[in-house]
PDB file of N, CA, C and O in Angstrom, chain B, residues numbered from 101:
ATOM      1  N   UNK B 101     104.206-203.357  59.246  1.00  0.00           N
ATOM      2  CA  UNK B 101     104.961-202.496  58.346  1.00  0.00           C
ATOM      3  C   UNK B 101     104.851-201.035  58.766  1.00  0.00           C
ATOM      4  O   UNK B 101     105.689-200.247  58.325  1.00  0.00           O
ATOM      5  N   UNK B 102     103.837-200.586  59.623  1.00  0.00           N
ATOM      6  CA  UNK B 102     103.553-199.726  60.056  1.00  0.00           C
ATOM      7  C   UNK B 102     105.243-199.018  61.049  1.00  0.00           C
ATOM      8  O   UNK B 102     106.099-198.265  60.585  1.00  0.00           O
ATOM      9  N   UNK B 103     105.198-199.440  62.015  1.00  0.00           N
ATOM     10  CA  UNK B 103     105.999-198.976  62.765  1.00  0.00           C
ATOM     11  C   UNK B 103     107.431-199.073  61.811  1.00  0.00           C
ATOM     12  O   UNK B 103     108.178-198.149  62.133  1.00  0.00           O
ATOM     13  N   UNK B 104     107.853-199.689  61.036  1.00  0.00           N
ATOM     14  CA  UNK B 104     109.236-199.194  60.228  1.00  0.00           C
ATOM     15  C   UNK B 104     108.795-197.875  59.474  1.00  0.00           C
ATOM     16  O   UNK B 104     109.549-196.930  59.246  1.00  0.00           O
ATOM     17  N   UNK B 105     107.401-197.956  59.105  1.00  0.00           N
ATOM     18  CA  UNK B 105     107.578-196.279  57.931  1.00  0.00           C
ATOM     19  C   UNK B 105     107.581-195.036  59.293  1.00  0.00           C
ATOM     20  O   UNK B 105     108.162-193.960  59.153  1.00  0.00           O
ATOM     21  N   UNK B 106     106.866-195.398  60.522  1.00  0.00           N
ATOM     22  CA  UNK B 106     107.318-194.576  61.225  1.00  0.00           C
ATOM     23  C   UNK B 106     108.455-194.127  61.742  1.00  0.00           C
ATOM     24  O   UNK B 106     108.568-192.923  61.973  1.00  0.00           O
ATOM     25  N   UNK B 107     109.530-195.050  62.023  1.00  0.00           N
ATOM     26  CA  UNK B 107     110.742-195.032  62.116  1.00  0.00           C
ATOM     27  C   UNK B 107     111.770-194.261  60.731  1.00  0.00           C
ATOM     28  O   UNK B 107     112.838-193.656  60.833  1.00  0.00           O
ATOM     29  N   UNK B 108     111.071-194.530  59.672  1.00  0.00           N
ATOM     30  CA  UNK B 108     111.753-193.985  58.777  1.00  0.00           C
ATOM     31  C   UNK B 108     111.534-192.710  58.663  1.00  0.00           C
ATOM     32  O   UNK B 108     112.466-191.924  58.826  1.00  0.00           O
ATOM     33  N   UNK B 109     110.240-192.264  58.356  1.00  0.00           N
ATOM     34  CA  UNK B 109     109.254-190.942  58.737  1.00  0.00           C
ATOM     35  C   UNK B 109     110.460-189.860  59.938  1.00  0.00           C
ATOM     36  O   UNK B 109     110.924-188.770  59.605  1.00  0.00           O
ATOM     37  N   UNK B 110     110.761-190.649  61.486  1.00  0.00           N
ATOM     38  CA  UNK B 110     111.676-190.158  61.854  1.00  0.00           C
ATOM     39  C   UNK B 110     112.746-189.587  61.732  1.00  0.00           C
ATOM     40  O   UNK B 110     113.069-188.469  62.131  1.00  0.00           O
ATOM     41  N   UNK B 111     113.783-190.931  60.739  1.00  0.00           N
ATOM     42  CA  UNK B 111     114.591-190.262  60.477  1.00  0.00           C
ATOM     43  C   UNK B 111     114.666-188.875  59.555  1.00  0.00           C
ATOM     44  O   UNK B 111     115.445-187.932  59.694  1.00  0.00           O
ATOM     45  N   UNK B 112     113.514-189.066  58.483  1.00  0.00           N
ATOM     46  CA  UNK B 112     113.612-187.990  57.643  1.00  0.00           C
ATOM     47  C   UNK B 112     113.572-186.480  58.214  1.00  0.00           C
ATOM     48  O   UNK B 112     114.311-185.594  57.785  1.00  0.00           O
ATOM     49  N   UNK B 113     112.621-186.302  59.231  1.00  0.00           N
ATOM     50  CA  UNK B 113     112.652-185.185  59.845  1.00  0.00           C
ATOM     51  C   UNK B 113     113.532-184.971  60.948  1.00  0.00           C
ATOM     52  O   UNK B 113     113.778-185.766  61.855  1.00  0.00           O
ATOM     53  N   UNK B 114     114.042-183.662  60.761  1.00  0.00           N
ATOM     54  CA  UNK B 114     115.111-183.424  62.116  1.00  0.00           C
ATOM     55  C   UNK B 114     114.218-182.855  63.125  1.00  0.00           C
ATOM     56  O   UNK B 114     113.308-182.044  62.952  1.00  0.00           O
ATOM     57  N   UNK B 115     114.713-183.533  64.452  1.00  0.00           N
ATOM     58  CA  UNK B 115     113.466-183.378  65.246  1.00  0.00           C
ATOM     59  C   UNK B 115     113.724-181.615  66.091  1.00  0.00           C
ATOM     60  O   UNK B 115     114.898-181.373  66.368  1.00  0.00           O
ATOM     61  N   UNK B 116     113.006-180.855  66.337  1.00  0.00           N
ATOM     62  CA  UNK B 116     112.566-179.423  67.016  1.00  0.00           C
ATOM     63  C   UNK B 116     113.463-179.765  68.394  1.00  0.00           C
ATOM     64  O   UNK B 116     113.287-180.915  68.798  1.00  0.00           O
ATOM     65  N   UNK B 117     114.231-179.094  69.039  1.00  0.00           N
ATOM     66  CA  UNK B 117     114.711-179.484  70.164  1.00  0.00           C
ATOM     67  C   UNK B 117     114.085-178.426  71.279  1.00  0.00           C
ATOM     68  O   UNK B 117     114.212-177.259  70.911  1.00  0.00           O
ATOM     69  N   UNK B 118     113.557-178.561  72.326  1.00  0.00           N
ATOM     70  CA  UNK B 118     112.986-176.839  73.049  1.00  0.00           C
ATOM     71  C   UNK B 118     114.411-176.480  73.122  1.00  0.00           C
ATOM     72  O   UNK B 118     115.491-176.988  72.821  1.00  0.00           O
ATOM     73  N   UNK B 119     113.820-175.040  73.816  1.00  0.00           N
ATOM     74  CA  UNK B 119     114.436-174.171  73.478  1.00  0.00           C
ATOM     75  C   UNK B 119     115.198-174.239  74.940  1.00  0.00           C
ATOM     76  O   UNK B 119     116.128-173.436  75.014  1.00  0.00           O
ATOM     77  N   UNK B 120     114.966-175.107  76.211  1.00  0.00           N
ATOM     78  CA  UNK B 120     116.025-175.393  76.618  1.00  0.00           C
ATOM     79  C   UNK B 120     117.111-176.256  76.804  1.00  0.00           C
ATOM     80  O   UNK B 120     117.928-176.242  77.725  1.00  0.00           O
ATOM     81  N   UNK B 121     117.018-177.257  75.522  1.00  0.00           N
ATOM     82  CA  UNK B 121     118.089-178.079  75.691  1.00  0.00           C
ATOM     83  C   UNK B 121     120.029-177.727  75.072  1.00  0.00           C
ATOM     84  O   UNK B 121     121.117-178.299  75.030  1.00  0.00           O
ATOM     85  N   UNK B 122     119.278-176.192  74.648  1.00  0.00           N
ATOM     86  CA  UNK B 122     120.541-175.785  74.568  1.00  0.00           C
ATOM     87  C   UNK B 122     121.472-175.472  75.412  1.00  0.00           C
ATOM     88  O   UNK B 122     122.672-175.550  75.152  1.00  0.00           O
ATOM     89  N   UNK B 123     120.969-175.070  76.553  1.00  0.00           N
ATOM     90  CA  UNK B 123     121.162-174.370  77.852  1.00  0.00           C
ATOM     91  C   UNK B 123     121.923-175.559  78.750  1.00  0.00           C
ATOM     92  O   UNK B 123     122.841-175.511  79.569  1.00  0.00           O
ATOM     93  N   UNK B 124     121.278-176.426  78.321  1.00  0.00           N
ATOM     94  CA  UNK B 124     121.052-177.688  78.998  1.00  0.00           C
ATOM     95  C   UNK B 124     122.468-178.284  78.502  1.00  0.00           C
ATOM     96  O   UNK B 124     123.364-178.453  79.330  1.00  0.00           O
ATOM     97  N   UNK B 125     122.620-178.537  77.417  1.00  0.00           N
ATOM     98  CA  UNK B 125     123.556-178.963  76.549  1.00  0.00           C
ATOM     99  C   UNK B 125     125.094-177.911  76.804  1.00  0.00           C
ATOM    100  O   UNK B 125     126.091-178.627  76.895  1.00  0.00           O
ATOM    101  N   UNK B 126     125.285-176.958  76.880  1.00  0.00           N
ATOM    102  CA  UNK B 126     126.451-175.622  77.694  1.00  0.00           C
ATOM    103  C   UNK B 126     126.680-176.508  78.896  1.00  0.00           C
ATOM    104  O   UNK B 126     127.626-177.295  78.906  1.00  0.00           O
ATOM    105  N   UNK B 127     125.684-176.381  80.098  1.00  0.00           N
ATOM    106  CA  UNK B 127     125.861-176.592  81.347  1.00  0.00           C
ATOM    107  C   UNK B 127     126.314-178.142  81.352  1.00  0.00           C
ATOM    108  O   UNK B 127     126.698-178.266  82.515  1.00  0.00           O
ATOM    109  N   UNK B 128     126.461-179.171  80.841  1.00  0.00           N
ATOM    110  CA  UNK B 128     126.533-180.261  80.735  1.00  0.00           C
ATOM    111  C   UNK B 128     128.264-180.246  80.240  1.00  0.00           C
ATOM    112  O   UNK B 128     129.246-180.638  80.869  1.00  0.00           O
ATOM    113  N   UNK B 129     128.188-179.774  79.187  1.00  0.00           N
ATOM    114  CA  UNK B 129     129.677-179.743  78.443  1.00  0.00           C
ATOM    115  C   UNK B 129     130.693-178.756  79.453  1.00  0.00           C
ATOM    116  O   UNK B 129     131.914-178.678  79.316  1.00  0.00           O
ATOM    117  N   UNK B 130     129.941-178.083  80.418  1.00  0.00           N
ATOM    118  CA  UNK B 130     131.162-176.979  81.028  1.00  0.00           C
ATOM    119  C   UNK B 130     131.415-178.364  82.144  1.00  0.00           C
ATOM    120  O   UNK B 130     132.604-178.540  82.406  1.00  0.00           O
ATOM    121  N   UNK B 131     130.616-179.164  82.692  1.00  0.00           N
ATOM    122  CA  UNK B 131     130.873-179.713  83.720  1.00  0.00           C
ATOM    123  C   UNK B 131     131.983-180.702  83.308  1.00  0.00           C
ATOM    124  O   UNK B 131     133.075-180.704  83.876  1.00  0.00           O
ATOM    125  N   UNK B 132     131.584-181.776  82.024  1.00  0.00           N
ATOM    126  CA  UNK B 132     132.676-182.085  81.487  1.00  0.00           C
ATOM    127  C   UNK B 132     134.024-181.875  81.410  1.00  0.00           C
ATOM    128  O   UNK B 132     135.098-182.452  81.580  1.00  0.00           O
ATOM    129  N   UNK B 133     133.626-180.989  81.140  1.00  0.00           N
ATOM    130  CA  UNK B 133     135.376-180.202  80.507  1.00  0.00           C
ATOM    131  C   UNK B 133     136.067-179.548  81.929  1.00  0.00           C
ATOM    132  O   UNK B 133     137.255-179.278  81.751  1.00  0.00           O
ATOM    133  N   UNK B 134     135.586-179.251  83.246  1.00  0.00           N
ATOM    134  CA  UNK B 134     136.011-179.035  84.642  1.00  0.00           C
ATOM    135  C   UNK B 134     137.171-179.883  84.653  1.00  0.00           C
ATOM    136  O   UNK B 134     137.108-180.865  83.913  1.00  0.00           O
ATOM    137  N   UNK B 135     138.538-179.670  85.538  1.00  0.00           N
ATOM    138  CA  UNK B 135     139.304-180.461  85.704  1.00  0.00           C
ATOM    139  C   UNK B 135     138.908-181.305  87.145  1.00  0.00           C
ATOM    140  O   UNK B 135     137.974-181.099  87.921  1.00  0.00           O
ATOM    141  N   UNK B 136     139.916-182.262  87.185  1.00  0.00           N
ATOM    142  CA  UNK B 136     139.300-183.036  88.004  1.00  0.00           C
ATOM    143  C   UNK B 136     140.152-182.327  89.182  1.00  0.00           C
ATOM    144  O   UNK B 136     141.203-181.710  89.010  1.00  0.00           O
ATOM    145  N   UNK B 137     139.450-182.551  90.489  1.00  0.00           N
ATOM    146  CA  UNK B 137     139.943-182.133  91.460  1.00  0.00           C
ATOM    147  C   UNK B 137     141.060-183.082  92.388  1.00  0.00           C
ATOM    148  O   UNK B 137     140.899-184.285  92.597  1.00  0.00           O
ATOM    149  N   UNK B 138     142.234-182.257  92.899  1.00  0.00           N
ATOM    150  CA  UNK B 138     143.448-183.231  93.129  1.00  0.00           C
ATOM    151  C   UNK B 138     143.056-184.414  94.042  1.00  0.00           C
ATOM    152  O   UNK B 138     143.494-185.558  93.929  1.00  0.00           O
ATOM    153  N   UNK B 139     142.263-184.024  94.863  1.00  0.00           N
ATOM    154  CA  UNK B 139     141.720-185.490  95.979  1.00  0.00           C
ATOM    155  C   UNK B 139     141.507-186.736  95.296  1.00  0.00           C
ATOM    156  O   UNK B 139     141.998-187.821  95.606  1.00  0.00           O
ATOM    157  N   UNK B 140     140.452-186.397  93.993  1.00  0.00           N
ATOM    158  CA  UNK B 140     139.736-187.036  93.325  1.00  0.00           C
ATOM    159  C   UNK B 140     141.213-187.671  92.356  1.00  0.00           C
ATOM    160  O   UNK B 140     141.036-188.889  92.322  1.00  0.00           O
ATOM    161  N   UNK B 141     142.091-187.448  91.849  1.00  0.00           N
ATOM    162  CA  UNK B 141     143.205-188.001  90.740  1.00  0.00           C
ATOM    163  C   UNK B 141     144.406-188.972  91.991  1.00  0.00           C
ATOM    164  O   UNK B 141     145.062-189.998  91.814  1.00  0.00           O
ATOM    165  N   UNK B 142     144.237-187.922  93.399  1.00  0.00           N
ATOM    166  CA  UNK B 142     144.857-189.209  94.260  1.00  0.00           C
ATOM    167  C   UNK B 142     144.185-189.974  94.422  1.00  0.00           C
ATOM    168  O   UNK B 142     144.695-191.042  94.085  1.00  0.00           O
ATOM    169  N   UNK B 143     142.779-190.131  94.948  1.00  0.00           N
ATOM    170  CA  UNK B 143     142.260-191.594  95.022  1.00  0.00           C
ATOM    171  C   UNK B 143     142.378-192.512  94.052  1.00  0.00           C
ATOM    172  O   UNK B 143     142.374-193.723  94.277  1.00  0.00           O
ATOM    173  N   UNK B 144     142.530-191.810  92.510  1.00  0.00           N
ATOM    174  CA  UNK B 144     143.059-192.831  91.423  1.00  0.00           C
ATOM    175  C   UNK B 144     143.748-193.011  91.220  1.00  0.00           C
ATOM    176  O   UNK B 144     143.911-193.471  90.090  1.00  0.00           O
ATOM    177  N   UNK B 145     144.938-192.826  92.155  1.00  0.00           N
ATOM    178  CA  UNK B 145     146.557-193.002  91.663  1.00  0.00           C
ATOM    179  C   UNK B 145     146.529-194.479  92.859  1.00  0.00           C
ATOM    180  O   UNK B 145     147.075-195.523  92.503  1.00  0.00           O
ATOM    181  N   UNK B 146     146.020-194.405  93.884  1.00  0.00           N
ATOM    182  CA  UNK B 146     145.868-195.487  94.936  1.00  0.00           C
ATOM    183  C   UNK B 146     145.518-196.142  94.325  1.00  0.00           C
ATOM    184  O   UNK B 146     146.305-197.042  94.033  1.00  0.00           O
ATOM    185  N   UNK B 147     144.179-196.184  93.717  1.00  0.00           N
ATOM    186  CA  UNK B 147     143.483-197.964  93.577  1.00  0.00           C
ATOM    187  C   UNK B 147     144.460-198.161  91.809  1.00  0.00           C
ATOM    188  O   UNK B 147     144.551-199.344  91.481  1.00  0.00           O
ATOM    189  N   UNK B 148     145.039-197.259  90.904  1.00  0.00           N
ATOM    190  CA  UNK B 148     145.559-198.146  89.913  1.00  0.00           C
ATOM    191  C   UNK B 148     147.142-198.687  91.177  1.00  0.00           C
ATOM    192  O   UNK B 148     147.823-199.659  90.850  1.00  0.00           O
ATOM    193  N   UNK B 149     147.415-198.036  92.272  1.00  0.00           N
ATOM    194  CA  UNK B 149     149.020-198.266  92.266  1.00  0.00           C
ATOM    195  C   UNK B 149     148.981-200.146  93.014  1.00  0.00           C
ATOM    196  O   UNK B 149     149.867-201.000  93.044  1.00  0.00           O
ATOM    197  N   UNK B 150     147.452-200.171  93.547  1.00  0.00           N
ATOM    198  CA  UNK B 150     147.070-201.489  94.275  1.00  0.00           C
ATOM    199  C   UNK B 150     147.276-202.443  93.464  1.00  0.00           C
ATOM    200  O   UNK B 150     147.888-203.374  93.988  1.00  0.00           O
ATOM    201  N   UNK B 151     146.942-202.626  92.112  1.00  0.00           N
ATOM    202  CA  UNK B 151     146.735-204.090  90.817  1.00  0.00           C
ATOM    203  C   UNK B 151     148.137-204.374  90.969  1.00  0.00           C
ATOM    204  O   UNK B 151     148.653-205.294  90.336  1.00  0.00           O
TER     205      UNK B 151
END
């Protein structure tokens, strides 16, 4: 029974994130959001035009 009140215990608290996963979290979402580069959208125009 132990490990469910810990699990619950979890959820109740919102957990401290350091202070660089914000940084972390920017640099992640800018890479995302980059468009894709044209080489990269022709090689996917080949393998869907193959099926």
């Amino acid at each position: 029974m132990k490990k469910k009140d810990d699990e619950t215990e979890r959820q109740k608290k919102p957990e401290k994130r350091p202070d660089w996963a914000s940084g972390l979290r920017q640099l992640y979402d800018s890479v995302v959001e980059e468009p894709l580069p044209d080489s990269f959208n022709d090689l996917l125009s080949k393998f869907d035009s193959e099926e």
